[in-house]
C-alpha positions in Angstrom: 1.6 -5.3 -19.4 0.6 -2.8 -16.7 -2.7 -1.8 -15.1 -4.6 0.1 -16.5 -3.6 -1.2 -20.2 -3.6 -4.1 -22.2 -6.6 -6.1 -24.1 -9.9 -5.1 -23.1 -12.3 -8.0 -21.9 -15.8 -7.9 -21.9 -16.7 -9.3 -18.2 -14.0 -11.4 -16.8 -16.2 -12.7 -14.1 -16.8 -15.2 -16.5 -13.8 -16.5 -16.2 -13.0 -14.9 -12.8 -15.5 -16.6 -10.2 -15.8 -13.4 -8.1 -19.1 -15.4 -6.7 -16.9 -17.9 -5.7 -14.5 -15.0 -4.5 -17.1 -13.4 -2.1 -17.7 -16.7 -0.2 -14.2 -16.5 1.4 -14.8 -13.9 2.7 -17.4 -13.7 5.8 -17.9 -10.3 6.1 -20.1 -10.2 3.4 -22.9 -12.3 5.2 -22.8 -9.8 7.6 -25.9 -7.3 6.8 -25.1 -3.5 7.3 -28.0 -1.1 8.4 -30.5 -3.8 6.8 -28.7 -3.9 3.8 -26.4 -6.4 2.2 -22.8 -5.1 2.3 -21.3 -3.2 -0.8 -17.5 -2.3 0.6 -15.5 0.0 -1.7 -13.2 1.1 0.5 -10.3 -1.4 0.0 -7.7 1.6 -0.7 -8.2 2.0 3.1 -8.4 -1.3 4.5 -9.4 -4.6 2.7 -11.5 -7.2 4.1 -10.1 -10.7 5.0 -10.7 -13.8 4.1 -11.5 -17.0 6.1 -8.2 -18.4 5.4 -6.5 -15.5 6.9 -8.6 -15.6 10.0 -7.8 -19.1 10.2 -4.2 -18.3 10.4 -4.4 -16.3 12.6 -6.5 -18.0 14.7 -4.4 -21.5 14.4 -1.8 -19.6 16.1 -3.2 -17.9 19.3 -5.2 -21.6 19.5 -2.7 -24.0 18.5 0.6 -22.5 18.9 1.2 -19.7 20.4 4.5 -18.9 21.8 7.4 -16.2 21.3 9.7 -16.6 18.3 13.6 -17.2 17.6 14.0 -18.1 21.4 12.5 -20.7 22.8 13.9 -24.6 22.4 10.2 -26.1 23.5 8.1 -27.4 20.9 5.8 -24.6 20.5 8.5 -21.9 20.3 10.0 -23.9 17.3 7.0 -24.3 15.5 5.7 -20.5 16.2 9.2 -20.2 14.8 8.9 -22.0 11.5 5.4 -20.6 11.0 6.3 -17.0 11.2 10.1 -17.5 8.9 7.9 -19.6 6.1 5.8 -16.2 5.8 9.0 -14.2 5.3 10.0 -17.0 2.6 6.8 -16.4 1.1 6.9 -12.6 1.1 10.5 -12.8 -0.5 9.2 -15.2 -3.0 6.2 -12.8 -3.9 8.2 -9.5 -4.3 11.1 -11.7 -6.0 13.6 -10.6 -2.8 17.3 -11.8 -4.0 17.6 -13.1 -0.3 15.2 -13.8 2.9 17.7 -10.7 4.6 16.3 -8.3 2.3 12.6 -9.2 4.1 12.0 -6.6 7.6 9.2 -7.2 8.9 7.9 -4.1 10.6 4.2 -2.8 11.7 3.4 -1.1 8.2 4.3 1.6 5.1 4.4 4.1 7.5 6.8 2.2 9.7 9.0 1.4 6.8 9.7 4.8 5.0 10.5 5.9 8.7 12.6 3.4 9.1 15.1 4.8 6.2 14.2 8.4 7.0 15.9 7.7 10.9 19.1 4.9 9.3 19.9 5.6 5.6 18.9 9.2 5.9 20.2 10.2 9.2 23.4 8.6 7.7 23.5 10.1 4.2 21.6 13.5 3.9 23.2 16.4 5.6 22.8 20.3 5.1 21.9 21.8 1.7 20.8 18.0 0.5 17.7 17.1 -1.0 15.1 14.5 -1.4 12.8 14.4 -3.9 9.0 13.1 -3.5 6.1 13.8 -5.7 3.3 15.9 -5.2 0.6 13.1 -5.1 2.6 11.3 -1.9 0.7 10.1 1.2 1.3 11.9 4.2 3.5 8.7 5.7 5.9 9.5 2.4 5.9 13.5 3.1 6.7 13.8 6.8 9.1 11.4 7.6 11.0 13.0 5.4 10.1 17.0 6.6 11.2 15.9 10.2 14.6 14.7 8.4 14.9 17.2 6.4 14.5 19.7 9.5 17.0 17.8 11.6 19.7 17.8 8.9 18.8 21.5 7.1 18.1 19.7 3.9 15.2 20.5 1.8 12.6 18.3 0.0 12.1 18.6 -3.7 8.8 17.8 -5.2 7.6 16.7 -8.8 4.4 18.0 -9.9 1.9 16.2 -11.5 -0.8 17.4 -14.1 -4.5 18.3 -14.1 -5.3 14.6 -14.5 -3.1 13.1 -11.8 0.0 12.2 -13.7 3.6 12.2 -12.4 5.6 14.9 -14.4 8.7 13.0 -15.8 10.4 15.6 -17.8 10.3 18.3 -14.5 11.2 15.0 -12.0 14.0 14.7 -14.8 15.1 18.7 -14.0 14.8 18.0 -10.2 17.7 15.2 -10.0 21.2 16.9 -9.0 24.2 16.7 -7.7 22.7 17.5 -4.0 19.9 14.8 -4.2 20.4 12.3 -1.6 17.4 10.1 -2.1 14.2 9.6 -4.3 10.5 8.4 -2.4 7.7 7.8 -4.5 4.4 6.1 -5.0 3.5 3.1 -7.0 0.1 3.9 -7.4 -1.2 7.1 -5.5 -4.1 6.2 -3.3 -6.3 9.3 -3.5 -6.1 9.4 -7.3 -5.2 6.0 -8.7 -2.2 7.3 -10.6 0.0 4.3 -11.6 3.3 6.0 -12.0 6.2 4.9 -14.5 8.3 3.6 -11.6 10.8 1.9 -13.9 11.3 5.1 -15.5 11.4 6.9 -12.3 13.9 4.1 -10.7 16.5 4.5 -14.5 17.0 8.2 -14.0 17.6 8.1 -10.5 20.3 5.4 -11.3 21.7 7.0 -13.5 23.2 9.8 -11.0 24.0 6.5 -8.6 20.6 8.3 -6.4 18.7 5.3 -4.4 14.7 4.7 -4.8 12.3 4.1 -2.6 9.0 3.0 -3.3 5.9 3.5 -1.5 3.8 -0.1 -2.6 0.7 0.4 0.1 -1.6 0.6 -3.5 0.4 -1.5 -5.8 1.2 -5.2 -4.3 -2.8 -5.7 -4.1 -3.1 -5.1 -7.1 -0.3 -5.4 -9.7 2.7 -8.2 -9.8 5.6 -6.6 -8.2 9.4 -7.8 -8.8 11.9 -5.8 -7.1 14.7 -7.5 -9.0 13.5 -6.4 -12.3 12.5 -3.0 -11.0 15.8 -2.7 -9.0 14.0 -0.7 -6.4 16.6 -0.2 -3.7 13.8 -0.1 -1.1 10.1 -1.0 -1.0 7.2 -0.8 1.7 3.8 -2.2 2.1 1.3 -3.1 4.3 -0.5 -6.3 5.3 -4.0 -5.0 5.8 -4.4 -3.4 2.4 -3.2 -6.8 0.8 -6.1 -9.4 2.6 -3.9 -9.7 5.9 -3.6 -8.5 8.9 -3.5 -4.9 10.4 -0.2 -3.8 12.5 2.3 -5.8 10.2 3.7 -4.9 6.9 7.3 -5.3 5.0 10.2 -3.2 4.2 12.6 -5.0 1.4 15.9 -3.5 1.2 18.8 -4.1 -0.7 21.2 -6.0 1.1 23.9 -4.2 1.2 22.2 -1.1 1.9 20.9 -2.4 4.9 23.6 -3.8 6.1 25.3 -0.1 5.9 22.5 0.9 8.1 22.3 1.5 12.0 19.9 -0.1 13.6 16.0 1.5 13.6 15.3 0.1 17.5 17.6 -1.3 20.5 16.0 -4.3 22.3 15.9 -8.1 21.9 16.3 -10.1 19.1 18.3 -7.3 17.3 21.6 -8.1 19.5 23.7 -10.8 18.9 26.1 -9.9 22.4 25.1 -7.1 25.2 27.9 -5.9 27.4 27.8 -2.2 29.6 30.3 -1.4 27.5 29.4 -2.2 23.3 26.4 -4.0 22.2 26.9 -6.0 19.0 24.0 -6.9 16.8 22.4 -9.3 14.9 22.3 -10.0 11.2 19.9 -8.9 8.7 17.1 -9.1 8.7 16.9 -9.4 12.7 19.0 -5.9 13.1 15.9 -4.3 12.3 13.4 -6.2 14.1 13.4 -5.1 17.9 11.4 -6.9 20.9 8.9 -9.4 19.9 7.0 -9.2 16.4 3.4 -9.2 15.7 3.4 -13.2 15.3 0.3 -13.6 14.4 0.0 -11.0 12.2 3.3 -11.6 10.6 1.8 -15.6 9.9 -1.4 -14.2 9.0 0.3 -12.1 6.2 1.8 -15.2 4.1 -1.4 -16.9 4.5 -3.1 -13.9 2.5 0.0 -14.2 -0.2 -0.7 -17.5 -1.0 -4.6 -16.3 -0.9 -3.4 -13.8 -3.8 -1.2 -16.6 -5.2 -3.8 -18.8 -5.5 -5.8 -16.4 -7.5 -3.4 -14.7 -9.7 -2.4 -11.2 -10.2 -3.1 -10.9 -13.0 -6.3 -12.0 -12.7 -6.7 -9.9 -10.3 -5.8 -6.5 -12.0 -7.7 -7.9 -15.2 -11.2 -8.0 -13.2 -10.4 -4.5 -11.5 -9.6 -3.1 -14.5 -13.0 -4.4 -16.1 -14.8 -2.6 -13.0 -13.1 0.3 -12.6 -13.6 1.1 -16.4 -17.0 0.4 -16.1 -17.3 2.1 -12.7 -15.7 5.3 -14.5 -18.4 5.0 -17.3 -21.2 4.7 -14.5 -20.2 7.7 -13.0 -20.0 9.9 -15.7 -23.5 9.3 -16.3 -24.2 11.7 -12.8 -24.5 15.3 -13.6 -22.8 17.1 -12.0 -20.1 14.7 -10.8 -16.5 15.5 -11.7 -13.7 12.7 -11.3 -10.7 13.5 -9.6 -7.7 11.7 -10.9 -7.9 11.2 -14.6 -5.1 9.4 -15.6 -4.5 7.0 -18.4 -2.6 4.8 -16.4 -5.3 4.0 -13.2 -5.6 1.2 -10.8 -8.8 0.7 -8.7 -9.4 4.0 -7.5 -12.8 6.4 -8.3 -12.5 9.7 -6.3 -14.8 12.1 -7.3 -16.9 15.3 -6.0 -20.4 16.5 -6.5 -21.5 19.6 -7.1 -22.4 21.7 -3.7 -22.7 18.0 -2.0 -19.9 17.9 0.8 -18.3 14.6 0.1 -18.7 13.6 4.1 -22.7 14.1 3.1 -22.3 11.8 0.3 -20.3 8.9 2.4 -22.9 9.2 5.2 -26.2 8.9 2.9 -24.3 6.0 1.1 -23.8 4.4 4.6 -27.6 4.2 4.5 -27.7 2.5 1.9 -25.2 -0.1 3.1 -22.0 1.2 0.5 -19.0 1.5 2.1 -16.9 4.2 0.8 -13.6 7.0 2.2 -14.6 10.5 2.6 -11.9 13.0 3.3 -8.9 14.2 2.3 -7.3 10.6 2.3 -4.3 11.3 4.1 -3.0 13.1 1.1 -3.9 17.2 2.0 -1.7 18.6 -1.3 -3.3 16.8 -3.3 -6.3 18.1 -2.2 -5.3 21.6 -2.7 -4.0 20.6 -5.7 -7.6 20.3 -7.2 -8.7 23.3 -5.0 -11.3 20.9 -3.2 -11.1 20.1 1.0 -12.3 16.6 0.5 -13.1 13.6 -2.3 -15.8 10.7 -1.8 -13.4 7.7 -3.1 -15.0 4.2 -3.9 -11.8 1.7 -4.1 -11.8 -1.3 -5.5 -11.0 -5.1 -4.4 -10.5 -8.2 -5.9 -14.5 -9.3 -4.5 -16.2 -6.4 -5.9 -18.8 -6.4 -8.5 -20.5 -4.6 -11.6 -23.2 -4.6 -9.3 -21.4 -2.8 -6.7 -20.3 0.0 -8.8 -24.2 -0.2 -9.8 -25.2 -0.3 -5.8 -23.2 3.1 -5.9 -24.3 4.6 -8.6 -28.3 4.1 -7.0 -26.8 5.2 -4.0 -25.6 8.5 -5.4 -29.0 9.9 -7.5 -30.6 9.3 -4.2 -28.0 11.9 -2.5 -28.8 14.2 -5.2 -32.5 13.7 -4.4 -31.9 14.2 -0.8 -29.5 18.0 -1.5 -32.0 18.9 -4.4 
C-alpha cells in the first residue's frame, strides 16, 4: 500500500498517541510570540526529539573523539557509535551491504556526488539525463553544471495540471543517448508521490541507472531499495527527526566501486606516496577528512525513533490529516490548492487570492503557525502554475487536527486583515 491510498480511518490518534508523540519533543513547550507552537513546516526541517538531542549530546559529553583512527578508548567507542548508525541506516533502507551506506552532509551532497563520479565518468557529448519537471533545485543543477561540462543535455518529463509525473511522455523521453534517470520520490513543493517502481522498470529496461531523490519520502513512507532496485538513493537527516549537516547516499555496490573518488583527504586512502595514492574501500572512498560524528550518531538515534513508531503508522496518521487538512482548506474562498494529485504525501501548498503568500506566512507567524513561503527551492514548478510563490503547511508525524484547525483560524484572519 502506498501513501496516499489504502483504507480510510476515521482518527487514528486513537490508536496513534500523537499526545504522547508531542511530549518527546521539547520544542513544543517552547511558546512562540505568546502562542503555543503550531509547526507545519516539516517539508523544510523537522523538529527533534529528546532522544535525538540526547544522542547527540552523549557524544560531545561522554565520548567525543575522532573516528576509525584512534586505538584509545574513546576513539573506539566514538567509533562503534558512529558504524552502529550506518548498520542501522542499512537496515532501515534494506541496503544489501553496510558498503552501499555514504555518509555525506545531505540530498544535495549526494546527487552531486554522482553528478562529479558516475557522471563525469559516463555522460559525454550529445548524452542525456532525464529529470522531471517537479525536481528540487539540488536535483536540477548538479546536473546543468554536468551537463555543461560534458555538452550533454537534460531531458525533462512534464507533469500535469494537478502535479502528476507524466509516464507515457517519461516513456517517449528514454533513448539510446540517455545516460542516467534522477527523480523525486515525493516532490516537496506539491506532495506528488511518484510511481518510482514504474519509473525505476522502464529505465531498466534500456539497462539506464535511477536515482532517487528520497529528502520527502524516508519520513514518511517505508522505503526498500532492494525491492525498488534503485541504483542510487539520497536523503537527509534533518527532514527525518535527526540532525542537520548529515544525510545518506546508498549506492549499488558495484557502481560505486566503478566510481572515482568524490574528495581527496584522510580516511579515503588506504596508502599515500608522491607518486600514486591508493584508496580505501567502500564506503570510506567516499567519505573524506573527518565526518559529522555527532550528527552521523544522532541520525540512527532518530531511525530507531521512527522504528519505534512505525511507518506505517506514521503515513496512516498523515494521511488522516492531510485529508482533513485538504477538506479544511477548501472551505476558504478564494484559496486554490496547488498540487492536486491523487497520490499525496504530507504536503498542502496553496495561494490566496491577491494575498502574497510571504503576507500570509508572516500574519500566521502572529499567530504562532509555522509555515514555508516561497518558491521552495523548486522555481519551474512555480512557473509551472504561473504563480512566484506558494504558502505550504507540511506535515509531521506530531501534528494535529487541531493544527490544521490552528491554520485554518489563522488564515480567515489574513483575509480579514487584506479585506
Amino acid at each position: 500500500m502506498t501513501a496516499g491510498t489504502g483504507k480510510d480511518t476515521a482518527r487514528p490518534e486513537l490508536a496513534y498517541d500523537v499526545s504522547s508523540i508531542r511530549e518527546d519533543f521539547p520544542i513544543f513547550r517552547e511558546p512562540v510570540n505568546g502562542r503555543s507552537l503550531v509547526y507545519l513546516d516539516n517539508a523544510a526541517t523537522t523538529q527533534k526529539p529528546q532522544s535525538v538531542i540526547d544522542a547527540v549530546t552523549r557524544f560531545y559529553t561522554r565520548e567525543c573523539a575522532n573516528i576509525h583512527r584512534g586505538v584509545h578508548y574513546l576513539s573506539e567507542r566514538a567509533t562503534e557509535s558512529y558504524e552502529n548508525s550506518r548498520s542501522k541506516i542499512r537496515r532501515f533502507i534494506n541496503a544489501n551491504s553496510l558498503q552501499e551506506v555514504v555518509f555525506v552532509r545531505g540530498t544535495t551532497e549526494a546527487v552531486n556526488l554522482v553528478a562529479q563520479t558516475y557522471g563525469r565518468t559516463h555522460v559525454g557529448a550529445g548524452d542525456e539525463i532525464v529529470i522531471s519537471a517537479m525536481e528540487h533545485h539540488s536535483n536540477i543543477v548538479p546536473w546543468q553544471l554536468l551537463c555543461e561540462e560534458k555538452n550533454a543535455r537534460i531531458r525533462t518529463v512534464p507533469i500535469t495540471r494537478t502535479g502528476e509525473f507524466m509516464l507515457d511522455e517519461y516513456r517517449e523521453l528514454l533513448g539510446p543517448k540517455t545516460r542516467l534517470v534522477a527523480v523525486t520520490h515525493i516532490s516537496n513543493a506539491l506532495g506528488t508521490i511518484n510511481p518510482v517502481q514504474e519509473i525505476i522498470r522502464l529505465a531498466h529496461e534500456r539497462n539506464i541507472p535511477v536515482l532517487l531523490d528520497a529528502a520527502q519520502a524516508v519520513q514518511h513512507v517505508p522505503i526498500d531499495v532492494q525491492a525498488l532496485d534503485c541504483d542510487f538513493l539520497a536523503f537527509s537527516g534533518h527532514k527525518m527527526y535527526g540532525p542537520t549537516g548529515i544525510g545518506v547516499l546508498y549506492g549499488k555496490e558495484n557502481l560505486l566501486e566503478e566510481m572515482p573518488p568524490y574528495q581527496g583527504g584522510g580516511d579515503m586512502i588506504s596508502y599515500v606516496t608522491f607518486e600514486k595514492t591508493l584508496y580505501n574501500r567502500l564506503p570510506y572512498k567516499f567519505e573524506a577528512g573527518t565526518p559529522n560524528v555527532a550528527g552521523g550518531i544522532g541520525l540512527g538515534a532518530a531511525v530507531d525513533y521512527l522504528e519505534s513508531i512505525g511507518l506505517e503508522n506514521i503515513r496512516a496518521h498523515e494521511h488522516d490529516l492531510m485529508k482533513y487538512g485538504t477538506m479544511e482548506l477548501w472551505t476558504l474562498d478564494e484559496l486554490t490548492i496547488i498540487g492536486t494529485a491523487r497520490e499525496k504525501a504530507s504536503v498542502l501548498s496553496f495561494i490566496i487570492e491577491g494575498i502574497h503568500p510571504h503576507d500570509i506566512g508572516t500574519i500566521l507567524d502572529k499567530e504562532g503557525v509555522a509555515i514555508r513561503t516561497g518558491h521552495h527551492c523548486a522555481q519551474p514548478v512555480m512557473d509551472f502554475f504561473h504563480t512566484p510563490a506558494t504558502a505550504r503547511a507540511s506535515l509531521g508525524l506530531y501534528n494535529t487536527r487541531e493544527d490544521i484547525q490552528a491554520l485554518v483560524h489563522g488564515l480567515r484572519k489574513v483575509k480579514e486583515v487584506f479585506r
